[in-house]
C-alpha positions in Angstrom: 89.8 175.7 118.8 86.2 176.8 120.3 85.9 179.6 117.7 85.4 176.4 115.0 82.3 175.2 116.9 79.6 177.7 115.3 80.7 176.7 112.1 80.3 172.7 112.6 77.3 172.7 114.4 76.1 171.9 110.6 77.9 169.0 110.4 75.9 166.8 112.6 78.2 163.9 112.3 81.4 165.3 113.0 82.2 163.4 116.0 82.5 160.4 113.2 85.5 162.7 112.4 87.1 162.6 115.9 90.4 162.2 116.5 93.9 164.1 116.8 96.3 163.8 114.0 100.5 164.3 114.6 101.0 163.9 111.0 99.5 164.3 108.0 97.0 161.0 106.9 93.5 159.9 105.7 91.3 158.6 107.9 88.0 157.2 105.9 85.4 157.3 103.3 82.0 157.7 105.1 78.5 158.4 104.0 76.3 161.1 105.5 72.6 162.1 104.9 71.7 164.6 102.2 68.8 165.2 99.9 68.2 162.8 96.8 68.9 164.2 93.4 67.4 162.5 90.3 69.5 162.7 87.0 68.2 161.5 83.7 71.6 160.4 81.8 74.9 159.3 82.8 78.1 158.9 81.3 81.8 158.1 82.5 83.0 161.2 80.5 84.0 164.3 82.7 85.0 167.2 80.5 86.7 169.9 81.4 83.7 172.5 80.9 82.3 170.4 83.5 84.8 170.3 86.0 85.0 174.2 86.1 81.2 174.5 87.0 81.6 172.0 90.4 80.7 174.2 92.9 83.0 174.7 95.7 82.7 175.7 99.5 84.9 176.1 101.5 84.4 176.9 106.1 87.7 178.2 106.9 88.9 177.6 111.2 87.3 181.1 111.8 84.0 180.1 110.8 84.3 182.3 107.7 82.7 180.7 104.0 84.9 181.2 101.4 83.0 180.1 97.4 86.0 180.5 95.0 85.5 179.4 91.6 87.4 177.3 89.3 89.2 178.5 86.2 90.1 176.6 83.0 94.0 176.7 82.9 94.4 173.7 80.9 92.7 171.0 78.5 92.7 169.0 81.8 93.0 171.4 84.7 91.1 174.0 86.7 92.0 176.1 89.8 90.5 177.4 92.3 92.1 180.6 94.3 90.6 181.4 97.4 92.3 183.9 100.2 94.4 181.8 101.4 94.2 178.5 99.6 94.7 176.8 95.9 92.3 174.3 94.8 93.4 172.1 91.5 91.3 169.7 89.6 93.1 167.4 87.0 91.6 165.2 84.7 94.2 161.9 84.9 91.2 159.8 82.7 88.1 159.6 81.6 86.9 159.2 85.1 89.4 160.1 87.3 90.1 163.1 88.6 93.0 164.3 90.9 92.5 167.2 93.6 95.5 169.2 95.1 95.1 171.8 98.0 97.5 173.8 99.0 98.0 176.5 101.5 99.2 179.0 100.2 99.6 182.0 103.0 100.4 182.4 106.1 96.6 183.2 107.3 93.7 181.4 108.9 93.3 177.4 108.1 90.8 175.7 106.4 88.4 172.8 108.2 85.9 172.0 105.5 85.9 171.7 101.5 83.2 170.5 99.5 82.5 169.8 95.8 79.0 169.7 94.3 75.8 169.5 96.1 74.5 171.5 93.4 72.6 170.8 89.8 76.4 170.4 88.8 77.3 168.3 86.1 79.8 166.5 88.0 79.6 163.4 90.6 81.5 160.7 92.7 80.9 157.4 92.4 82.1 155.3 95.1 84.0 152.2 95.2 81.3 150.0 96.3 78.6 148.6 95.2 80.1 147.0 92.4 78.4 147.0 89.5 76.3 150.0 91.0 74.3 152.5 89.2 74.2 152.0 86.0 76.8 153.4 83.4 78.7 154.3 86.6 80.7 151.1 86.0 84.0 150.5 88.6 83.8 153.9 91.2 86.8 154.8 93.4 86.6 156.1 97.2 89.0 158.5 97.7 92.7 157.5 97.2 94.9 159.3 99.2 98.1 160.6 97.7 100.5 162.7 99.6 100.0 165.4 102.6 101.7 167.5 104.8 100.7 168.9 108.4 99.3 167.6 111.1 95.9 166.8 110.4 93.9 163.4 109.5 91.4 164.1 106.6 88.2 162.2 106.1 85.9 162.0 103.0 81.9 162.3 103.3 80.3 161.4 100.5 76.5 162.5 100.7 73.5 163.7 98.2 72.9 159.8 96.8 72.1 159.7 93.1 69.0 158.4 91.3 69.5 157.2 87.8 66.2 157.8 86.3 63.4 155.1 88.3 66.2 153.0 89.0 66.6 152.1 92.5 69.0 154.3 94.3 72.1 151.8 94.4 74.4 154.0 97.2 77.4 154.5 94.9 76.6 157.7 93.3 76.8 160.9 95.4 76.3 164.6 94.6 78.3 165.8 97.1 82.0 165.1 98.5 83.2 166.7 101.4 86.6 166.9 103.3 87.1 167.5 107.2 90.8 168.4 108.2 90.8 166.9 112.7 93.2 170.2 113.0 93.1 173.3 110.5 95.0 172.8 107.5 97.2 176.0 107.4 100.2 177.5 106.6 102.9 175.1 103.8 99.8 172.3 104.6 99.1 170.3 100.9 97.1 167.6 99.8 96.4 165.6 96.9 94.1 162.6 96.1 91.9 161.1 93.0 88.5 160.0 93.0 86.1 158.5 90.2 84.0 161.2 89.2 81.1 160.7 86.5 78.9 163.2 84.2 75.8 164.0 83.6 74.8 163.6 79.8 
């Protein structure tokens, strides 16, 4: 697995990831450093228009970074197609929305997704504190679902949100990242829901 190292040297805090997995679990919510972003409005609403503009990146076991882009498929869905790989965003409620990846060819495995980090309209608000930000009302961490393989993923949320001059409250984030402990690869899936809140 050395060929991976190059391509985590980014992620500084990766040995908060350690660990081997024999079947497919999730690990933890964590919070890593990342630059502040400073919104003007916020609202629980997450449309579908903005769902398909959350950026997406993806460092595949090779090192290689895939960007694939979502699609509007639905009222309430989008997907994502990368070489390998399905990405599906579902809006379940106003500010809830379900993620499913799915391996889809027998080729290379995937270490790292992540959503936002951008000027996205899109973000995760996080469990706790609770009441947080304001208009953010009750977040979620990330709520594990189902997976198969033999990996443990973990969730780093980073990119903290400032609501205006508000104080920065630590349960808004711009950014939401998963780390697979082995490569998620071939007939590997995963699916999981998260709060996600709007700009505007």
């Amino acid at each position: 697995m050395r060929h991976r190292t190059i391509a985590l040297l980014s992620f500084a805090a990766a040995s908060c990831f350690a660990g081997v997995a024999s079947a497919a679990g999730f690990g933890a919510n964590l919070v890593l450093a990342g630059p502040l972003r400073v919104v003007s409005t916020l609202t629980q609403n997450t449309s579908i228009n903005m769902l398909a503009g959350l950026p997406i990146r993806v460092t595949m076991c090779t090192g290689a970074v895939e960007t694939p882009v979502f699609v509007i498929t639905s009222p309430t869905t989008v997907i994502a197609t990368g070489s390998c790989y399905q990405i599906k965003a579902t809006l379940v409620g106003v500010d809830t929305t379900r993620f499913e990846i799915v391996h889809t060819a027998a080729a290379n495995g995937l270490q790292l997704v992540e959503f936002g980090g951008g000027a996205q309209g899109v973000l995760f608000d996080r469990t706790n504190p609770n009441p947080g930000t304001v208009n953010s009302l009750t977040g979620r961490d990330v709520a594990y679902l189902a997976g198969v393989g033999a990996w443990i993923m973990n969730a780093a949320w980073s990119g903290p949100v400032e609501l205006g001059t508000r104080p920065v409250m630590n349960d808004l984030y711009n950014k939401l990242t998963l780390r697979f402990s082995t490569c998620f690869d071939t007939g590997d899936s995963v699916s999981f829901n998260v709060d996600t809140d709007s700009i505007g």
